[in-house]
C-alpha positions in Angstrom: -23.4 -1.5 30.3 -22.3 -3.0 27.2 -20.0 -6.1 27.4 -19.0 -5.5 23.9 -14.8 -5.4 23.7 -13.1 -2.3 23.9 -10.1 -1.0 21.4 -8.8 1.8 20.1 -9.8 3.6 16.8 -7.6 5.3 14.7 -8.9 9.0 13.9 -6.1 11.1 12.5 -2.3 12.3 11.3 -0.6 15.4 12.2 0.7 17.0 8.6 1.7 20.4 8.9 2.8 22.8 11.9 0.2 26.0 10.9 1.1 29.4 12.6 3.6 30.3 15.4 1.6 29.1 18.8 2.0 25.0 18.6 -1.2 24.7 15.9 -0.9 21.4 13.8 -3.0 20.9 10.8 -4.9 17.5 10.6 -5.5 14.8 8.5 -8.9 13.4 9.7 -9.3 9.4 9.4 -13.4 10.1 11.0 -16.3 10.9 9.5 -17.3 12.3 13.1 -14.8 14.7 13.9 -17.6 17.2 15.8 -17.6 13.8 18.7 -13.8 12.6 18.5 -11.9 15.6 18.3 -13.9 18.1 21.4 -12.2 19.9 23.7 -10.5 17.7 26.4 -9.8 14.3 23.7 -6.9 12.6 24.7 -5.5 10.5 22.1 -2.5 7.9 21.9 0.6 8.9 20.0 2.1 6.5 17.4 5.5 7.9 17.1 9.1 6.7 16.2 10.6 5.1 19.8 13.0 7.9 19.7 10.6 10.6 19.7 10.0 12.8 22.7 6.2 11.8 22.2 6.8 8.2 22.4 4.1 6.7 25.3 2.6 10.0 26.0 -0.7 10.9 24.8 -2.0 14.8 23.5 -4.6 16.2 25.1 -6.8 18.9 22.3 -7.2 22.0 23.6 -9.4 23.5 20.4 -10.0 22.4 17.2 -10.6 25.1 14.2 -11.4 25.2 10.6 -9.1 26.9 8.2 -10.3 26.9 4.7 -11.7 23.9 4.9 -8.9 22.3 6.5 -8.7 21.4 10.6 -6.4 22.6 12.8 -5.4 21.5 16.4 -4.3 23.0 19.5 -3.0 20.7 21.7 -1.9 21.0 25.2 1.8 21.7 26.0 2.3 22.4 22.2 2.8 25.9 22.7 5.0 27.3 19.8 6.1 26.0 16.0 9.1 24.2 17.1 6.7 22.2 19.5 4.6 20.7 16.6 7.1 20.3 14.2 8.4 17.3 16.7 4.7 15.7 16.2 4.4 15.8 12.6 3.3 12.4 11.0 2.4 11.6 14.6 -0.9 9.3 14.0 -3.7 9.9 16.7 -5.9 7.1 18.3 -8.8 6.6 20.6 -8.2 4.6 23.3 -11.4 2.2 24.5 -13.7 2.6 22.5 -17.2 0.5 22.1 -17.0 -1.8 19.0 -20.7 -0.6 18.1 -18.8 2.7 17.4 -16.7 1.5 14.8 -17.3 3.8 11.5 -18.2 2.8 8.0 -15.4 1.0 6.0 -13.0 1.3 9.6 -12.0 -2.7 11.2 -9.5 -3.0 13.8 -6.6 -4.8 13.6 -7.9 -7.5 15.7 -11.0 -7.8 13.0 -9.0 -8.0 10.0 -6.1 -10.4 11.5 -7.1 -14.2 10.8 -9.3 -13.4 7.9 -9.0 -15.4 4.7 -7.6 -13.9 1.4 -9.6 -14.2 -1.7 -8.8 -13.4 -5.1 -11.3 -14.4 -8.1 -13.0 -16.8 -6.2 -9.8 -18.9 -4.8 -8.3 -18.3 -1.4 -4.8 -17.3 -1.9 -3.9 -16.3 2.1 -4.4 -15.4 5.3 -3.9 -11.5 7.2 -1.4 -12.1 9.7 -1.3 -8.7 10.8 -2.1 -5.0 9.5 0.8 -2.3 9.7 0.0 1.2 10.3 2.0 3.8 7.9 1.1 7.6 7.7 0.6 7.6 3.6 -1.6 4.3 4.7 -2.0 1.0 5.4 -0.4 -2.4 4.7 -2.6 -6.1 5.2 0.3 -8.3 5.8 -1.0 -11.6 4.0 0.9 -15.2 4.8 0.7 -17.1 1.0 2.6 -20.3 0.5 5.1 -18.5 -0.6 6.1 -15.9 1.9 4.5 -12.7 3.0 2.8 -10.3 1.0 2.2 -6.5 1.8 -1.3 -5.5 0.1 -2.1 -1.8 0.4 -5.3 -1.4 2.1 -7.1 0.8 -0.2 -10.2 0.7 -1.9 -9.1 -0.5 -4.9 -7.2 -3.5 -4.2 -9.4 -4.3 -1.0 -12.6 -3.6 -2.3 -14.6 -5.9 0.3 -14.0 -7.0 3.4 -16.8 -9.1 5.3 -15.7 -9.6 8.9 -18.3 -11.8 9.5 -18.2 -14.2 6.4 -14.2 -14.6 7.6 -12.8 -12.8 4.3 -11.0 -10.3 2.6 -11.8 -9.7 -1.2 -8.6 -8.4 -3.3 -8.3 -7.1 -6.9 -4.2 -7.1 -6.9 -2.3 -5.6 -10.1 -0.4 -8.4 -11.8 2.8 -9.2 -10.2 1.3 -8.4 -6.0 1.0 -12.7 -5.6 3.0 -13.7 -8.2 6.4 -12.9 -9.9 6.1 -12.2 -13.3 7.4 -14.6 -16.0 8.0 -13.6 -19.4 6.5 -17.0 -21.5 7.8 -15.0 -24.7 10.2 -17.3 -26.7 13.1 -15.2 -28.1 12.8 -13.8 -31.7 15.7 -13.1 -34.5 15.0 -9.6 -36.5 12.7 -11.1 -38.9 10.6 -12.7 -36.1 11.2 -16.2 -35.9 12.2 -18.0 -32.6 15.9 -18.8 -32.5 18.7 -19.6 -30.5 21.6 -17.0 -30.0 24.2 -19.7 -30.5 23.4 -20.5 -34.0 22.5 -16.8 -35.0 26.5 -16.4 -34.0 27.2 -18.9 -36.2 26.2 -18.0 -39.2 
């Protein structure tokens, strides 16, 4: 038996209520959807505290391909008006083995702690990561306050658990407010000050 901690895995997002009898079209967050999503998968619901769903978990019936796209049947989601009140619902995977942690996927616990480097210099620290259905936030304590960094590939190229630290590319103005260094200019281009302009 492995002694390796166990956590939960996020694996999907229900998007779109497909058909009359409860079916719920997926968003897939796996690369192994033929394992995590078989007949009899329970999964932990993150849902709004005011939603019906909150604390329960969904139990997959079936899972079918439409053109491409997968689709769900879930028990006690029997009709459309049934999985309209789980869309956006995000799925997890509750206790799973570490070793089964996919490509490019950390938990929270993994990323949390981990210094913030950008060109070389560490500008932060992940205090925690935020789970949002269009995707994730790395919440990063700087000197001067907290910063939400999208966690996408290209602002978080690299992240190297083991090394303690997160690589970012951030567009200008993510760690820093934006000054404008330009002096003012009259309509002929020379620097002047608005007081004497008046004047004249």
């Amino acid at each position: 038996m492995s002694d390796a901690p166990r956590t939960q895995l996020r694996v999907g997002r229900l998007t779109k209520a497909h058909g009359l009898k409860g079916a719920i079209k997926l968003e897939l967050y796996t690369d192994d959807p033929e394992r995590r999503f078989v007949p009899g998968s329970s999964f932990s619901l993150q849902v709004p505290a005011d939603s019906p769903w909150h604390g329960k978990h969904l139990v997959l019936r079936e899972l079918r391909w439409y053109n491409g796209m997968p689709v769900g049947f879930f028990d006690g989601v029997d009709d459309r008006t049934a999985a309209e009140a789980l869309l956006k619902a995000i799925l997890w995977v509750e206790n799973v083995d570490q070793e089964e942690a996919e490509p490019d996927a950390w938990y929270d616990h993994q990323l949390v702690g981990l210094a913030v480097v950008r060109d070389g210099r560490k500008v932060g620290e992940v205090v925690r990561v935020d789970h949002f259905p269009a995707q994730d936030l790395l919440i990063v304590r700087t000197p001067s306050g907290e910063v939400m960094v999208p966690f996408v590939q290209a602002i978080v190229p690299e992240v190297d658990v083991a090394a303690g630290v997160v690589t970012v590319t951030p567009p200008v103005g993510l760690f820093e407010e934006i000054v404008d260094d330009e002096p003012s200019t009259d309509a002929s281009g020379e620097a002047g000050d608005a007081s004497d302009a008046a004047a004249e």
